[in-house]
C-alpha positions in Angstrom: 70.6 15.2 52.7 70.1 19.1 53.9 70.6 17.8 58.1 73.7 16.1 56.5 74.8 18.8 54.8 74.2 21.2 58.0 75.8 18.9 60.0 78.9 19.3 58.1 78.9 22.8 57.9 78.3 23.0 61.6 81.5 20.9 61.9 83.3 22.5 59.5 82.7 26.0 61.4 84.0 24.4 64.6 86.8 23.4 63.1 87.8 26.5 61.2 87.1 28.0 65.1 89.2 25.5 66.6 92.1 26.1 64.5 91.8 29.8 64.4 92.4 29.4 67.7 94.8 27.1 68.1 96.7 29.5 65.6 96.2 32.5 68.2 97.7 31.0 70.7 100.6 30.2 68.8 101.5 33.7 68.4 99.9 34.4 72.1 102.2 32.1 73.6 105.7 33.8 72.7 104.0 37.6 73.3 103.1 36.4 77.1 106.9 34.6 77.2 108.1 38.4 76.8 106.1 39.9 78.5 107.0 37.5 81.5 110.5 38.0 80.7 110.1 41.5 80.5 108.9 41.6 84.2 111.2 39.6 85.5 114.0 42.0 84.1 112.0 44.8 85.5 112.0 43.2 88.9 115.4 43.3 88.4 116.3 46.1 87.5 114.2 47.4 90.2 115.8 45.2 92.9 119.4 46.5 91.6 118.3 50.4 91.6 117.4 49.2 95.6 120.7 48.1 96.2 121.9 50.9 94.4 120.2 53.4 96.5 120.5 51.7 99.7 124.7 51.8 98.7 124.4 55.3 97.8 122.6 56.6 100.8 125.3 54.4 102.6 128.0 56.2 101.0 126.1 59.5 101.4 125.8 58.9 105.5 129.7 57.6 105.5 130.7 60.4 103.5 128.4 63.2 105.8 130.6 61.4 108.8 133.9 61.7 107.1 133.5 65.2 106.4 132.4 66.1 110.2 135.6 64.4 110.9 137.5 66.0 108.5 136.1 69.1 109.6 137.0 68.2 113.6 140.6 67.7 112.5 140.8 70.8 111.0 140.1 72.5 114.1 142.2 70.1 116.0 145.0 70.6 113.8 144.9 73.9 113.9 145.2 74.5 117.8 148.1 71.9 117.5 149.9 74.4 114.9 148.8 77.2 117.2 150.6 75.1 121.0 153.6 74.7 118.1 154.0 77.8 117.4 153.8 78.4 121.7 156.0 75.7 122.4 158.6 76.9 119.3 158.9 80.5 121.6 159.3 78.9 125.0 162.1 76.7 123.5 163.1 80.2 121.9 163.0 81.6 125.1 164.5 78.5 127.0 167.3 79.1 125.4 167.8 82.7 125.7 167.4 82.1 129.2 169.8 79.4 129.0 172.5 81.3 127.8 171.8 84.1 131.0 172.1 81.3 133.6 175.1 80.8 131.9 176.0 84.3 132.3 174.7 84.5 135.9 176.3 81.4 136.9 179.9 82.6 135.8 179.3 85.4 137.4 177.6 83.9 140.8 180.8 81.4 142.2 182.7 84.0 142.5 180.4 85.9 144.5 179.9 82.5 146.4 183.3 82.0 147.0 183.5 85.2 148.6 180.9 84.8 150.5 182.4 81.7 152.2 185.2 83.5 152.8 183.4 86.5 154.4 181.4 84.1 156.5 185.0 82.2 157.9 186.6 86.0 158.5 183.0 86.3 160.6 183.7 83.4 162.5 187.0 83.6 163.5 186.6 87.3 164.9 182.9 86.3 165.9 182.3 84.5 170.0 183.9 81.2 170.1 180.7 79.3 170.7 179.9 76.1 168.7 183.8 76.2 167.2 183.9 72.4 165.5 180.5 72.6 164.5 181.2 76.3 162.3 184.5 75.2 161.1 182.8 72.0 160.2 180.1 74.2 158.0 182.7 75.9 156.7 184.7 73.0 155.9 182.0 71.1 153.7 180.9 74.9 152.2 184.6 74.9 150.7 184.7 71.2 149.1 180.9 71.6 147.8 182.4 74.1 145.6 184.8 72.1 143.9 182.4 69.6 143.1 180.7 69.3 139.5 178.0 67.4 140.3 176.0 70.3 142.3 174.3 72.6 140.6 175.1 76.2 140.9 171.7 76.6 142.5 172.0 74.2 145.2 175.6 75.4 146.0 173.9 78.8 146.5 171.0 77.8 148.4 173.7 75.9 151.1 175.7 79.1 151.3 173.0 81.1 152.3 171.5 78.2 154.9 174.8 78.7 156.7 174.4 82.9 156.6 171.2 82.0 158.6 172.4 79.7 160.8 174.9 82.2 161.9 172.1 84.8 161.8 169.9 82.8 164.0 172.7 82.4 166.7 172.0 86.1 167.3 168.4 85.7 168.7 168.4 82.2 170.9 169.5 80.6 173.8 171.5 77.2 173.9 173.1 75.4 176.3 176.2 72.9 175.2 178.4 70.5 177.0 182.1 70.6 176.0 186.0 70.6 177.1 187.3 73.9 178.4 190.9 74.8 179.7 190.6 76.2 183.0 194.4 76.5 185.2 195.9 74.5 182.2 193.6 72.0 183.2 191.1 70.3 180.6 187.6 70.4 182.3 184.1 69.2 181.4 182.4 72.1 181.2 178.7 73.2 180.0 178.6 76.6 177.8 175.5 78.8 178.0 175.7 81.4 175.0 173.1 84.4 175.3 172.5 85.0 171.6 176.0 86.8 170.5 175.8 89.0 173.8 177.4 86.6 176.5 179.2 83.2 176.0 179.8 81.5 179.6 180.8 78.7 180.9 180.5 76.7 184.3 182.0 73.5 185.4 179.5 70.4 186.6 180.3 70.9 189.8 179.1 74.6 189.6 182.6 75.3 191.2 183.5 77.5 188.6 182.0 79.7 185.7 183.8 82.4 183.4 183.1 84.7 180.2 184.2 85.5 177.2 185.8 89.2 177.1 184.7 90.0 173.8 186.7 93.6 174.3 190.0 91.5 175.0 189.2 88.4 173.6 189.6 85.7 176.5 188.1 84.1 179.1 187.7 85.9 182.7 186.7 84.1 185.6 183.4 84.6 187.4 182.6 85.1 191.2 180.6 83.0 192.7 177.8 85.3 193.3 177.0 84.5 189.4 177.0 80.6 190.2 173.0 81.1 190.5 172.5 82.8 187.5 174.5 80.9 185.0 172.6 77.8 186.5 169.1 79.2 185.8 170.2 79.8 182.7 171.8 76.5 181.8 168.5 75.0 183.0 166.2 77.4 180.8 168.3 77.0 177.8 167.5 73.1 178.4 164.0 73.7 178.7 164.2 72.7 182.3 162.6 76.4 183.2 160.9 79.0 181.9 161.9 81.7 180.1 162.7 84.6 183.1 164.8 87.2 183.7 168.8 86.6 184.1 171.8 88.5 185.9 174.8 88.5 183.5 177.8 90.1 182.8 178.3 91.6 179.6 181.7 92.4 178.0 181.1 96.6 176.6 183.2 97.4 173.1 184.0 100.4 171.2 
């Protein structure tokens, strides 16, 4: 009866053990549930402060880079303000000069037009060398003036190209072929003008040769003993000879 009743005390024990535990883990169970829950919030969390971060250091870099830009335009927009405010005096200035070409050209055709007409009075009591060709010059000087679509410039710059061409008469030779009157007979005849100091003629036989008298104004003839002479320099002004030495008469004035 005492192993029986030790038996049953034994089992009694492991049963009272049995359920005590079975009673801990019933409350163990829903503290371990939270505390897994509570680490998987934590995780997370944790994973969203990442992203957080990572988006804030993100927006930190973007907004380092947006305000070196903004810094960049700053400077650029103020050297644009600065070429305004240069380009707003040229225009300024533009226009002050604008209104003095106006000025200057009002006052310029008239001076042109005088010109012209000093330069035909030059002409007509100049040596009759060339006379189509110069009256021709003249001619298209005149009509350029009455047209609109030249600018004042241009009509200037032509004016003056003819006050050299004349100029440059005065320091070359030139040799041209034309029609002469010679008996009151119309001859082909070849014109040899020394600069402004001797304008002679010769016929292309060589037969005949004359001058002009600049102190009378006309033609004289020539003796023959100047055939040679005017002949060498017919053939230098064509390039045919060298420059040399030549025997010529020369009309004196007062």
């Amino acid at each position: 009866m005492k192993r029986l009743s030790k038996l049953s005390a034994a089992l009694f024990t492991i049963f009272a053990a049995t359920n005590s535990w079975a009673q801990e883990d019933q409350f163990l169970d829903p503290a371990v549930k939270k505390a897994t829950e509570i680490n998987e919030s934590a995780a997370n969390s944790q994973e969203k402060i990442n992203k957080i971060t990572d988006q804030i250091g993100t927006k930190l870099q973007q907004f380092k880079a947006v305000n070196k830009e903004t810094a960049g335009l700053d400077v650029y927009n103020g050297q644009l303000a600065r070429q305004i405010e240069n380009q707003m005096q040229e225009m300024a200035d533009l226009n002050a000069a604008i209104d003095e070409v106006s000025v200057i050209e009002r006052q310029i055709t008239p001076l042109m037009m005088r010109m012209i007409t000093g330069l035909e009075q030059f002409v007509k009591l100049d040596v009759p060398f060339l006379p189509k060709e110069r009256a021709k010059r003249l001619d298209e000087l005149k009509h350029l003036m009455d047209r609109a679509d030249i600018a004042p410039s241009e009509k200037f710059r032509r004016v003056m190209e003819a006050y050299q061409v004349e100029m440059d008469y005065g320091r070359t030779l030139e040799a041209y072929s034309g029609l002469h009157m010679i008996d009151g007979q119309e001859r082909d005849v070849d014109f040899l003008r020394v600069g402004r100091t001797a304008l002679i003629y010769q016929t292309r036989d060589a037969s005949l040769q004359g001058s002009w008298n600049k102190a009378t104004g006309k033609w004289e003839a020539l003796p023959s003993s100047y055939r040679t002479q005017v002949t060498k320099g017919l053939r230098m002004a064509k390039k045919q000879l060298a420059p040399d030495l030549l025997m010529l008469p020369v009309a004196m004035t007062d």
